[in-house]
N, C-alpha and C positions, 0 to 999 in steps of 0.2 A: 461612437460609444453610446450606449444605454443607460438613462438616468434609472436608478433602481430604486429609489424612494418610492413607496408610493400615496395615501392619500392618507393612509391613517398614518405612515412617517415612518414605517418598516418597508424592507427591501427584500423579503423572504419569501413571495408571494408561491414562487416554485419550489421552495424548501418542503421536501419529503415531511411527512408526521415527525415532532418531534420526541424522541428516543425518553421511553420512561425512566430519568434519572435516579430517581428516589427508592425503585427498587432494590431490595439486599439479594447480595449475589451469598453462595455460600461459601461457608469458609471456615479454616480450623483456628480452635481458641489458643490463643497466643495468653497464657498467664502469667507466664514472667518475663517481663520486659527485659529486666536486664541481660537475660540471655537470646534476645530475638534480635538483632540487627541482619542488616545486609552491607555488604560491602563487594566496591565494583572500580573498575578502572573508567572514567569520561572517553569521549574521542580524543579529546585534545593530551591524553595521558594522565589526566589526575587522578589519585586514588582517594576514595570516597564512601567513609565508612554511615550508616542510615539508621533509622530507625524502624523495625519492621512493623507494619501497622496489621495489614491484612495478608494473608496467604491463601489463593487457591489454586486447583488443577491448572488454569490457566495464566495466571496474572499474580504479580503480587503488587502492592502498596505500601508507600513508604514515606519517611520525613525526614529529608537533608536537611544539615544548616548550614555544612560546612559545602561553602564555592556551591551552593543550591541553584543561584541565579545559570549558572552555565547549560544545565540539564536542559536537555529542548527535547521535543517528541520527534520523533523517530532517531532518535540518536542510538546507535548503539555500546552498550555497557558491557566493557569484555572481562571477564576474570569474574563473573557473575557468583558472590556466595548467599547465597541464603543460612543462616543458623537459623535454628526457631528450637526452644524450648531445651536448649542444650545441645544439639545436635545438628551437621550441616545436612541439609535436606537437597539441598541444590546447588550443582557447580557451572557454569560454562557460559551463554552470552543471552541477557536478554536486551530488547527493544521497547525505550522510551514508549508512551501510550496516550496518557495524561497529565498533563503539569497544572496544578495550581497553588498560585503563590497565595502563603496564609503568612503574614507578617512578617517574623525575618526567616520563616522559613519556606520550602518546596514539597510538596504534597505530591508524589510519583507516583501513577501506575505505569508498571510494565509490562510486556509479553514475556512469558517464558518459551526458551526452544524446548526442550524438553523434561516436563514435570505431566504427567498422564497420571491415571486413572489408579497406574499399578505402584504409587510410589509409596515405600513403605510407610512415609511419614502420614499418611492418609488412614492409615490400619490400626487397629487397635493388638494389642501384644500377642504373639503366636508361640507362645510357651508350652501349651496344655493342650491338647486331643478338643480340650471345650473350649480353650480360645482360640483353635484355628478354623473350629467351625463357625465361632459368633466373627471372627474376622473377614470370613467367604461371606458370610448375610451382610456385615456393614460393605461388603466391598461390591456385592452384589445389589442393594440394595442402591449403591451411591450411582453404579455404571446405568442400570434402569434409568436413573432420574438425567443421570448428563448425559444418556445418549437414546431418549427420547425425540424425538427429529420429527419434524415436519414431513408429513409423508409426501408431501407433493415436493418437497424439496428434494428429498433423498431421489427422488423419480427424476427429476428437473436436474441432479445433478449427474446421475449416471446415464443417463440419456445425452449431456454434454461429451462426457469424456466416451463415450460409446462413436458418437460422430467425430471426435477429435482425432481418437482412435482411427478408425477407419479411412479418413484425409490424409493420416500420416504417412501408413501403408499402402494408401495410393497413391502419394508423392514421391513415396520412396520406390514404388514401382517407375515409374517413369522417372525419377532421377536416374535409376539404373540402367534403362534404356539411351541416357544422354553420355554413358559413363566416356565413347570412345568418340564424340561427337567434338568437331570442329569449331565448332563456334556455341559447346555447352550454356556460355553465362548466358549469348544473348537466347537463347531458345528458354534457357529457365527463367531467364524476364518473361517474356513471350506467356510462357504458360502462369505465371503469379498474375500479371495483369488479365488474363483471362478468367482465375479463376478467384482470386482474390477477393476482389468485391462483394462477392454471392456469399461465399463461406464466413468472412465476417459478419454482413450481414444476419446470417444464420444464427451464428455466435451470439449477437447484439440482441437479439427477437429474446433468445434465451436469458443472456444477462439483465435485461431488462425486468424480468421477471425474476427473476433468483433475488434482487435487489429486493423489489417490493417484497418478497415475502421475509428477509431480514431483517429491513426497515418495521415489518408489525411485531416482531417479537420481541419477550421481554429481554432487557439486556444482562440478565445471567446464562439467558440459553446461547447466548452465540459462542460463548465457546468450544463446545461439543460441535454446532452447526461447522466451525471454523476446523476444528478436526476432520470433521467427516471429508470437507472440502478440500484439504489437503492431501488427504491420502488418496484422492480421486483426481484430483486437478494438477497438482504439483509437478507430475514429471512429464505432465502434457505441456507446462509454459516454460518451465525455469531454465531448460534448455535454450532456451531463445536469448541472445544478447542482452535486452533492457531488461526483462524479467530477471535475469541472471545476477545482473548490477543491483539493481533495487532491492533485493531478497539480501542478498550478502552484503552490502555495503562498504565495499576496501578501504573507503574513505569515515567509513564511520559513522555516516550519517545517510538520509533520501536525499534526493533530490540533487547530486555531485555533479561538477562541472559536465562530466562524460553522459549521464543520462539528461541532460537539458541540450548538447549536441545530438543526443542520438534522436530524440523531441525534432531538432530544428531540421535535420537533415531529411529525416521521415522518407525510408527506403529501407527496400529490406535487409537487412544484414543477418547476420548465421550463416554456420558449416553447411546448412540442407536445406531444400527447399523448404522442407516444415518448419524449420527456426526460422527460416528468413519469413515465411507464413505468419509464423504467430508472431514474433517483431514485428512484423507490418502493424499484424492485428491490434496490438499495445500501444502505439504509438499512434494512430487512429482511436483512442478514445477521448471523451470530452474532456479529460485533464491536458492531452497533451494538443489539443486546440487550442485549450485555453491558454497554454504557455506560448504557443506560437502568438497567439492574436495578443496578449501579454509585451511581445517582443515587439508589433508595433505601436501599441498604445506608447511605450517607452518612446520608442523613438519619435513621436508625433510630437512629444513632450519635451523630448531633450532639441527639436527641431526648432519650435516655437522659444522656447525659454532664451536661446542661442542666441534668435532675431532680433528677439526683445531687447536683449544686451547689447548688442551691435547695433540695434538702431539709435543706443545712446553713445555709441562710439568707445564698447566695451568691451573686454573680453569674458566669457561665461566662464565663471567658473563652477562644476559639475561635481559631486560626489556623489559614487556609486557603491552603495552598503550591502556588502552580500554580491559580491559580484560574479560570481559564477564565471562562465565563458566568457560575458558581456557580447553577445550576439546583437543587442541594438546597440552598443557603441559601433563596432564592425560595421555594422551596416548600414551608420551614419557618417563613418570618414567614409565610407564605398560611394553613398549617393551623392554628396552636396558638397562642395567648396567652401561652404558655408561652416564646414566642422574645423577649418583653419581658425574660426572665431572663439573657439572651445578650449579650455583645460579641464581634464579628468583627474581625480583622484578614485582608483580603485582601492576599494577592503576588501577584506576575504579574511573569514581564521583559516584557512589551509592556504598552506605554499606551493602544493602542487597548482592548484586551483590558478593562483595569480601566475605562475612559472605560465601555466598554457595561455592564459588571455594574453599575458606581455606578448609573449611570440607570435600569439594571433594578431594582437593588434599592430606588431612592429610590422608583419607581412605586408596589412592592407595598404599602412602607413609608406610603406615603400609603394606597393602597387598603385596606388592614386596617387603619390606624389604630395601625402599631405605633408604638416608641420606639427601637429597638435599634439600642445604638452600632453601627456599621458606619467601619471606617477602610482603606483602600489606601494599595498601598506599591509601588514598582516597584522589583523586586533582582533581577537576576541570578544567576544558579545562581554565575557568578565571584563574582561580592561577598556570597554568600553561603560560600562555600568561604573566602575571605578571615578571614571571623570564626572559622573551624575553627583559623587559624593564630595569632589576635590572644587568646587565653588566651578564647575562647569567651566573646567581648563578644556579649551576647545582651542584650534587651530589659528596660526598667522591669521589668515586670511577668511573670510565671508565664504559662503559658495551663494549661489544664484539659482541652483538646483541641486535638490538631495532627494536619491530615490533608495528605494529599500524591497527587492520582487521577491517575495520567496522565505524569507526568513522568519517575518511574521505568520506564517501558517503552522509553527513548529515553538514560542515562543508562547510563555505565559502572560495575561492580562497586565502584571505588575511591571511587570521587564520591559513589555512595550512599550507604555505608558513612559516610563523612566525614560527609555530613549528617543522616544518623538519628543520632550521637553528638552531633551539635549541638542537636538541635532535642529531643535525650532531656534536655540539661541544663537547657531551656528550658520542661521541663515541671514544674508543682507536683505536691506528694507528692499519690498516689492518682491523676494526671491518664495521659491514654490518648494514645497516639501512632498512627495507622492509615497505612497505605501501602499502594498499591493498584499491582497489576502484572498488566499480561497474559500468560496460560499460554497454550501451544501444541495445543488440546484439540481443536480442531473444523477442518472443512475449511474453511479462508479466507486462509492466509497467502501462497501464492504470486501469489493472485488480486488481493490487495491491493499485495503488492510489485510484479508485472509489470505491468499496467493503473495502479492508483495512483500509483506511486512511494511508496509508505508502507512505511518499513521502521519495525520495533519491534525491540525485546529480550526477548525470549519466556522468562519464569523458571517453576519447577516450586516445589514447598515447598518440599526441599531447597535450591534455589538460590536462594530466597528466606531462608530460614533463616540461611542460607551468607552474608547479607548482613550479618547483625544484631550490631555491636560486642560482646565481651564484657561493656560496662559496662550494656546495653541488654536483656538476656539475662533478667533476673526474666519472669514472668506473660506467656512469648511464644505465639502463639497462630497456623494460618494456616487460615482459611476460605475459601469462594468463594460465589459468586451461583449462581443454579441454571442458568446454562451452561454454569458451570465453566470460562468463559472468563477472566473475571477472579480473583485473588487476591488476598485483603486480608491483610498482615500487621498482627496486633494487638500494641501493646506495652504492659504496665500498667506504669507506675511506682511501688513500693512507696508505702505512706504514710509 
């Protein structure tokens, strides 16, 4: 692992330019409050009516109170209404973007799917011969400013989908050529591992750049840049299995048990050889490295912690928050006889989620021959925040290790905070807390955000540090995996 601190006490040193906050993006005047809210359905099905703060082409803003705490970024919000000004302006699903928590309430931006340029709520009234002319100048006037573009971008991006393009129809050429062939899959392996390497690469040269130049612009132009990008990019990736997942969400959220397999397994999958291509290609970037090297950091952690217990002649007891797949539990009954010394408690808020890791882990569990208690629990991040308030009713029993990979990248400053003091009380003397957060290190965020729809919470040491309750503060520690994508905070709790 990589100590990321460094001598001035920040961990950011490869952190892109930081994005000019404080700039106003533009946006229509909202004058009467009482008739401007939004109202949305959660993932978890709650219905949840807002306050509408801001409104534009892009994105809107908003202040929950009610079940605020649950709203995490990248969630998606189905039955999406917008009213503003008396009138609904917008109907159908948008995606979590920004959370921050402002005392007992939630501060939201979202992405909208579809709210463009041409929406009448943008227009001034088309009653008269002279107000449909001054409506074509405001409306003319607005597209000039949002779809002023970067010209080396616009070149940089059609230049992409022009090669994309043409890869595809060369794949599909010779897939067609394989259509009556004997032994099809193993020849289209054959041809992926031949050519694979080069074309990503290709790809990478390009996204590298397309990055840097989104990372220098002001932050009201990216959404025009984000348009442009989709209508040029979109039906080059979405095609492809992981992209397909991520963009749609079945589950409601980024980041679902299925796309963290589809991460660890990293092989082609898709109908075609061009899906199985850009699959490749997606699952070869620095996020999904980091999630793999993620999966051993875990395990190194839940392997040590195990020892420690058993050298006192103990059994570990382990919770795992957010557990996804649980790909390093898996692959700690798989390695060591050692994971006999273990009990697990898995959480998850989806029941699919836990339904698949049970069945994963009951397989291994039979294939090695282990014992290891293993129990699931379905809590949500709200009914977990609820025991923050009920004098921290916490479980029977101690754990020895509590990890959390994944969930803090999508969760607000205040909500974190609330539950690392929960789950520090939850911990036995000498027992270890870890929490794991993605940092802004490498070129892949806006490629994720505008194609995917995946937004995160991108923390540094510092703002990670910045998280950690005073009561939690002994034996704090922040390292990373050798991407330097991810960040693990370590917490010891005295003996």
């Amino acid at each position: 692992m990589i100590p990321v601190t460094n001598k001035n006490g920040r961990g950011d040193g490869l952190r892109p330019p930081a994005r000019r906050e404080t700039e106003t993006r533009a946006v229509v005047p909202l004058p009467n409050a009482g008739q401007n809210e939004v109202t949305f359905q959660t993932a978890d099905g709650t219905e949840v009516c807002a306050r509408l703060s801001h409104l534009s082409r892009h994105a809107v803003t908003f202040e929950a109170t009610n079940l605020a705490t649950t709203l995490r970024a990248s969630e998606v919000l189905s039955d999406f209404k917008i009213t503003a000004d008396g009138r609904v302006v917008c109907f159908g699903r948008a995606v979590v973007s920004q959370v921050v928590q402002t005392g007992e309430s939630l501060v939201c931006e979202a992405k909208l799917d579809e709210l463009g340029s041409d929406t009448a709520f943008f227009l001034p009234p088309t009653e008269t011969p002279a107000d449909r002319q001054q409506a074509y100048e405001v409306f003319f006037q607005t597209w000039q400013k949002e779809y002023r573009l970067s010209t080396e971008f616009k070149v940089l991006v059609t230049d992409v989908q022009s090669y994309l393009t043409g890869v595809r129809h060369w794949l599909e050429s010779l897939e067609f050529g394989l259509k009556h062939s004997r032994d099809q899959a193993a020849q289209e392996q054959a041809i992926l591992e031949a050519v694979a390497p080069k074309i990503i690469a290709a790809f990478n040269h390009q996204h590298q750049r397309f990055e840097e130049i989104l990372y220098a612009l002001p932050r009201e132009a990216l959404g025009a840049h984000q348009d442009f990008v989709r209508r040029h990019w979109h039906k080059l990736f979405l095609g492809s299995p992981f992209a397909h997942r991520t963009f749609h969400k079945p589950l409601g959220h980024a980041g679902d048990y299925e796309m963290m397999n589809m991460i660890h397994r990293n092989q082609p999958e898709g109908r075609s050889l061009y899906e199985k291509l850009i699959h490749l290609l997606l699952v070869s970037q620095w996020p999904a490295h980091s999630v793999r090297n993620r999966v051993a950091h875990l395990g190194e952690n839940i392997l040590h912690e195990t020892a420690r217990v058993a050298r006192q002649g103990g059994l570990a007891n382990i919770l795992n928050i957010g557990c996804g797949p649980a790909w390093e539990v898996q692959q700690f009954l798989a390695k060591t006889h050692l994971s006999n010394s273990a009990a697990f408690t898995l959480i998850d808020f989806n029941a699919e989620t836990l339904a698949h890791a049970s069945q994963r882990l009951v397989e291994v569990k039979r294939q090695f021959g282990r014992h290891t208690e293993i129990r699931t629990n379905q809590i949500s991040v709200y009914q977990l925040l609820k025991r923050t308030q009920q004098h921290r009713a916490g479980p029977d029993k101690k754990f020895d290790l509590i990890y959390c990979a994944g969930l803090f990248d999508y969760l607000a400053p205040e909500t974190s905070r609330a539950l690392m003091e929960l789950w520090y009380e939850w911990l036995s003397p000498g027992g270890m807390m870890l929490i794991a957060n993605m940092c802004d290190t490498k070129p892949f965020r806006h490629f994720i955000e505008f194609i995917l729809d995946w937004q995160l919470i991108y923390r540094d040491t510092r703002e990670i540090l910045d998280l950690v309750p005073a009561s939690c503060r002994n034996h704090t520690r922040v390292v990373a995996e050798p991407t330097s994508v991810n960040l693990f905070l370590h917490i010891r709790k005295p003996d």
